[in-house]
DOKE-121719 format. One record per residue: x, y, z of N, C-alpha, C in turn; residue number from 0; residue in three letters. Coordinates in steps of 0.001 Angstrom, whole numbers. Layout:
DOKE-121719
{{X Y Z} {X Y Z} {X Y Z} NUM 'ALA'}
...
This chain:
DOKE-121719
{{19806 84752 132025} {19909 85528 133240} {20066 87002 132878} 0 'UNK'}
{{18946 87869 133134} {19021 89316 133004} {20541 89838 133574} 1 'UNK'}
{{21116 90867 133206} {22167 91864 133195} {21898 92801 134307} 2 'UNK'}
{{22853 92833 134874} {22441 93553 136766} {23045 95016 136782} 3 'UNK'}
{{23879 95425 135626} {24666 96142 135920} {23624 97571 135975} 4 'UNK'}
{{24663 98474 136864} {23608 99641 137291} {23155 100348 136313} 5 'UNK'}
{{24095 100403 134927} {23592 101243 133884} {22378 100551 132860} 6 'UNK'}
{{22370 99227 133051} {21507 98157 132038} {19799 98621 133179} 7 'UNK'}
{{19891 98455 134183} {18761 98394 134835} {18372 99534 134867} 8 'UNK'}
{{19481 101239 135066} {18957 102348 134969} {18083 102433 133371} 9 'UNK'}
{{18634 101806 132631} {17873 102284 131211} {15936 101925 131163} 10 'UNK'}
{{15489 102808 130414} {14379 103355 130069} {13885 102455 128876} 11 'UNK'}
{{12898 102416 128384} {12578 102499 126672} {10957 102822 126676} 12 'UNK'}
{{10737 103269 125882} {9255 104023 125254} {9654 103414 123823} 13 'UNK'}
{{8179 101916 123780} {7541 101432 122899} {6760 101778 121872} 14 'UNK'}
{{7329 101817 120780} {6442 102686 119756} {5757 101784 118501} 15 'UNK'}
{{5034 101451 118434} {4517 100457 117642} {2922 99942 117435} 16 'UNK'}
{{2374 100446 115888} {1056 100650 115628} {237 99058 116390} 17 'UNK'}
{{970 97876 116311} {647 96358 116606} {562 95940 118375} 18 'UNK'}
{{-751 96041 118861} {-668 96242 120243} {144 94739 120554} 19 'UNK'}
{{-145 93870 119308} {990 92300 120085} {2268 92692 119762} 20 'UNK'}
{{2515 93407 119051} {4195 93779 118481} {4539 94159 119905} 21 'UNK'}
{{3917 95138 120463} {4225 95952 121769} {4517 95082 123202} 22 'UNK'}
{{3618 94253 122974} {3019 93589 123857} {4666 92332 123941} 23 'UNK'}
{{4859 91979 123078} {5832 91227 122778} {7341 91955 123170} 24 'UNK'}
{{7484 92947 122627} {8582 93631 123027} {8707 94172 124513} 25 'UNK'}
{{7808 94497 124876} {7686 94924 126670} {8576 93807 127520} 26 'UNK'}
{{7803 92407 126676} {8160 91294 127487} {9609 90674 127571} 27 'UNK'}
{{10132 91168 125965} {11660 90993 125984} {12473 91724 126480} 28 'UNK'}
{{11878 92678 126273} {12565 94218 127079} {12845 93856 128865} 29 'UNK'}
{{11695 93829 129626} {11773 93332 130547} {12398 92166 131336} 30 'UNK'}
{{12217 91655 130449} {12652 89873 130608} {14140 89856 131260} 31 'UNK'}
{{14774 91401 130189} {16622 91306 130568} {16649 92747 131346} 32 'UNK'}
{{15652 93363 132348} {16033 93601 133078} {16224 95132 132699} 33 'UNK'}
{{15454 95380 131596} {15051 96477 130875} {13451 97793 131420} 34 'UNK'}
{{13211 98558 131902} {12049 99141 132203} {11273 100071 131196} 35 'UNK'}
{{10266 99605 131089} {9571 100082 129776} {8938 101259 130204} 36 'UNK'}
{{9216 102853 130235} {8113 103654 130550} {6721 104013 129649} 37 'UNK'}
{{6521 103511 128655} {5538 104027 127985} {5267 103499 126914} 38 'UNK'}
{{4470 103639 126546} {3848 102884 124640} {3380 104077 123966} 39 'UNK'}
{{3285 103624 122501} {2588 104394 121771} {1770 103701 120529} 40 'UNK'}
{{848 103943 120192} {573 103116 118687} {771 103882 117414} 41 'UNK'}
{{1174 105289 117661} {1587 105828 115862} {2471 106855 116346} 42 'UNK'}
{{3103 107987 115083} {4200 108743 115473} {3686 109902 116272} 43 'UNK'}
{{2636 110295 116404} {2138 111515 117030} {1899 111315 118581} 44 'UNK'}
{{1465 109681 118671} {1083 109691 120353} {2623 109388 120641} 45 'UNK'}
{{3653 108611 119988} {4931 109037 120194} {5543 109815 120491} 46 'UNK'}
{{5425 111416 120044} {5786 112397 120277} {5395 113226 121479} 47 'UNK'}
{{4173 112884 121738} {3390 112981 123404} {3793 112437 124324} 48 'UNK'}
{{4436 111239 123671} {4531 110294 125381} {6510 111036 125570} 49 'UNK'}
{{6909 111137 124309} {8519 111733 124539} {8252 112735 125266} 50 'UNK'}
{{7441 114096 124944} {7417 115203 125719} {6734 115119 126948} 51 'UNK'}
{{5955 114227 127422} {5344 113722 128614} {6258 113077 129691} 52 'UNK'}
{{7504 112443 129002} {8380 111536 129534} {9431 112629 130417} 53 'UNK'}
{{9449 114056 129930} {10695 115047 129606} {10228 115818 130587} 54 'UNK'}
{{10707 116115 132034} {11712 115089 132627} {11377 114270 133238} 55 'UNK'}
{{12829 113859 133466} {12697 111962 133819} {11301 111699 134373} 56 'UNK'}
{{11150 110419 134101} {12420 109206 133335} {12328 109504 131900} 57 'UNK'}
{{12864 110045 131154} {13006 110706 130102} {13322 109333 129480} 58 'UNK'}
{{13098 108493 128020} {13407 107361 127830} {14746 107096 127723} 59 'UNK'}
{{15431 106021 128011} {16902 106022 127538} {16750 106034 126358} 60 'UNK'}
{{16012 104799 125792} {15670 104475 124656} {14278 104662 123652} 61 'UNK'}
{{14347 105134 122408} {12892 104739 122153} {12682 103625 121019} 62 'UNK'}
{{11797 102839 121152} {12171 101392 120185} {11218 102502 119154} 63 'UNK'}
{{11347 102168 118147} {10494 102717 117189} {10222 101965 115677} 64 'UNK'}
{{8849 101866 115517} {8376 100947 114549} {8638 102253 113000} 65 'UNK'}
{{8806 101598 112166} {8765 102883 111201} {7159 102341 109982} 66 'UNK'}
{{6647 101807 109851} {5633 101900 109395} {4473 101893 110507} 67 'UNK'}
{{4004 103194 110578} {2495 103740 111159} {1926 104031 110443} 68 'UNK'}
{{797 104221 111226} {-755 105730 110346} {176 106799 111008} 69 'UNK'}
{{-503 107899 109917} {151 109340 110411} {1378 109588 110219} 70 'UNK'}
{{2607 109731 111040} {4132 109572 110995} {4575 108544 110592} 71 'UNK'}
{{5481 108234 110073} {6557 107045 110203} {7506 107240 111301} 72 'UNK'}
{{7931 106023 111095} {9342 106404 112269} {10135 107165 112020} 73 'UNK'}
{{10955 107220 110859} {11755 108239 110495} {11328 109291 110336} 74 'UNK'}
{{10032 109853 110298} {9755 111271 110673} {9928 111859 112006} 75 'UNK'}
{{9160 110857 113066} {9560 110752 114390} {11193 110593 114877} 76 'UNK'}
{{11861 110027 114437} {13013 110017 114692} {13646 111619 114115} 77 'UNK'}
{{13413 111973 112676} {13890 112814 112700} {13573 114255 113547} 78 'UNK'}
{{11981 114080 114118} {11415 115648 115095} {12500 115076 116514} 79 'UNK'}
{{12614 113908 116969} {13181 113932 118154} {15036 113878 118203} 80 'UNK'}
{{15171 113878 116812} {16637 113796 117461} {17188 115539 116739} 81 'UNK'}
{{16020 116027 116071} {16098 117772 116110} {16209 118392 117202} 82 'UNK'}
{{15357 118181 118350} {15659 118618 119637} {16527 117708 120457} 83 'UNK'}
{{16804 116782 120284} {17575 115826 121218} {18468 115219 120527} 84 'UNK'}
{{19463 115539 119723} {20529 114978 119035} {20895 113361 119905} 85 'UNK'}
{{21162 113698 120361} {21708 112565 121587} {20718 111471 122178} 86 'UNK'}
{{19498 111730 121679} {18410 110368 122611} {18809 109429 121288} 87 'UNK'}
{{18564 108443 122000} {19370 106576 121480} {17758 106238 120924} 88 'UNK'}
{{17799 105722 119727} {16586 105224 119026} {17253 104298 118190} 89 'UNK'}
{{15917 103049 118350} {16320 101486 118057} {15321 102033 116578} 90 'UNK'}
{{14921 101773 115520} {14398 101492 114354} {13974 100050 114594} 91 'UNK'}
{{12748 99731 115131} {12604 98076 115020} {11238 98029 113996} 92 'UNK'}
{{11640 97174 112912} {11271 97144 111235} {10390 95736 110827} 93 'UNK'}
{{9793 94978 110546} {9347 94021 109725} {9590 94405 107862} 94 'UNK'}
{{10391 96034 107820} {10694 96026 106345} {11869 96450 106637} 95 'UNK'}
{{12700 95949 107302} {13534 96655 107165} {14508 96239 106217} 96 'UNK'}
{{15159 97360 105352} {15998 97169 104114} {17147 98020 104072} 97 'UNK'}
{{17955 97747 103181} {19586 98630 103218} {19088 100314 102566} 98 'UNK'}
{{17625 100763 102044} {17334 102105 102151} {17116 102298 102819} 99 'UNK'}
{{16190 102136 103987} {16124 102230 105564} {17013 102251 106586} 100 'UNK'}
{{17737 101545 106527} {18558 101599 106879} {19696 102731 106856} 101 'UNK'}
{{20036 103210 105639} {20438 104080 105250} {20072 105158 105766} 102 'UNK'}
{{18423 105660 105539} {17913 106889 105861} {18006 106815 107273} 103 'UNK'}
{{17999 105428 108124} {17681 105860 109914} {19148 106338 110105} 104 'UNK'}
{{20653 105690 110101} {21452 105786 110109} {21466 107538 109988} 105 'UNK'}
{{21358 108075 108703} {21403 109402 108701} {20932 109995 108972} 106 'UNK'}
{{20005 109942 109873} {19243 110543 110183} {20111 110597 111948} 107 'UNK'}
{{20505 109669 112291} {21352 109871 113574} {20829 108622 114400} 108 'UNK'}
{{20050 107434 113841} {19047 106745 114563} {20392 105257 115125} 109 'UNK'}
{{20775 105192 116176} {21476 104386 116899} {21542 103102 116400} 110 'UNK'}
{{20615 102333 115637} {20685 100560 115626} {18972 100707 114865} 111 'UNK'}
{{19349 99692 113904} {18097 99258 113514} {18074 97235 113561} 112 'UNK'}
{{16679 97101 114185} {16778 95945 114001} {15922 95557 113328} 113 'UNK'}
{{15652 93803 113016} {14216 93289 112508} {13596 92670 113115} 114 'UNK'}
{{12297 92879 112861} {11190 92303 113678} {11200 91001 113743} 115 'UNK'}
{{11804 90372 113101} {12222 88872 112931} {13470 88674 113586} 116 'UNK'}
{{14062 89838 114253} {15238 89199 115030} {14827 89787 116659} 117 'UNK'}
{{13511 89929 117146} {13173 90077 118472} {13612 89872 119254} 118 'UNK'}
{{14581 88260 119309} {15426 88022 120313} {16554 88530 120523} 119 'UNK'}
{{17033 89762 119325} {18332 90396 119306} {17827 91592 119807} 120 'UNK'}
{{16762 91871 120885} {16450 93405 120848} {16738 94163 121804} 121 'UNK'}
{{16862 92984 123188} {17237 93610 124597} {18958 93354 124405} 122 'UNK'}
{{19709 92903 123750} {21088 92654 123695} {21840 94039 122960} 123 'UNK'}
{{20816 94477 121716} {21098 95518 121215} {21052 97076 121563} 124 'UNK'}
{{19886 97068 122869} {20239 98339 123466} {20807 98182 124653} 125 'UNK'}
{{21023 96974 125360} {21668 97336 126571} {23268 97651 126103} 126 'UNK'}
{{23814 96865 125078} {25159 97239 123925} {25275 98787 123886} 127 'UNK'}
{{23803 99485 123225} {24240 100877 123018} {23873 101791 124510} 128 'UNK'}
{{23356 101196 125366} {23337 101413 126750} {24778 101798 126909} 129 'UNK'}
{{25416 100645 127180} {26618 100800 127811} {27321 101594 126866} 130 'UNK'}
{{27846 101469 125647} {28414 102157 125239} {28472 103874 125232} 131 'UNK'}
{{27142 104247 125831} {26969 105668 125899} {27626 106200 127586} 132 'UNK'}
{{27632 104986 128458} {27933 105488 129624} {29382 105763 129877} 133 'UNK'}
């Protein structure tokens, strides 16, 4: 049963991920709990378009972000958007993800990293840093 509360349903996320089924998949979990997806991207540059496209609202709450693309990685992207936006909430969602990655998203200021193998942990993990920001 999706999460009703006003701050879980106000939240946002902008899909970032080169794998149109990766995307396609995450929309659906995202949604599923009651989550609203404003936007996709397939690499770090149309990422960075759809953030400044998004700005203002619905500005994303969240942005899920894949870190292996063409062009950018995520952590490049993460690091141009949280240069101007210290404060926007970014998920790192990984199929490599490892304790150097980890490391670098972390320092970089990046909210939660998950794995692509734990999909079903993905709408639990930002509505968590949802609330915790409100």
């Amino acid at each position: 049963m999706p999460m009703t509360s006003p701050t879980v349903t106000a939240a946002t996320v902008l899909v970032v991920d080169d794998l149109p089924d990766m995307r396609m998949l995450a929309r659906a979990v995202l949604e599923r709990a009651g989550l609203r997806v404003v936007g996709e991207a397939s690499d770090g540059l149309e990422a960075l378009d759809r953030v400044h496209a998004l700005d203002p609202p619905p500005v994303p709450t969240v942005i899920l972000l894949d870190n292996q693309m063409p062009g950018l990685t995520g952590l490049e992207v993460a690091a141009q958007v949280l240069a101007l936006n210290p404060s926007q909430l970014i998920v790192m969602f990984s199929a490599y993800l490892n304790d150097d990655l980890v490391a670098q998203a972390m320092e970089l200021g990046v909210a939660a990293c998950v794995s692509k193998g734990d999909v079903s942990k993905l709408a639990t993990v930002i509505t968590d840093l949802v609330a915790s920001r409100s």
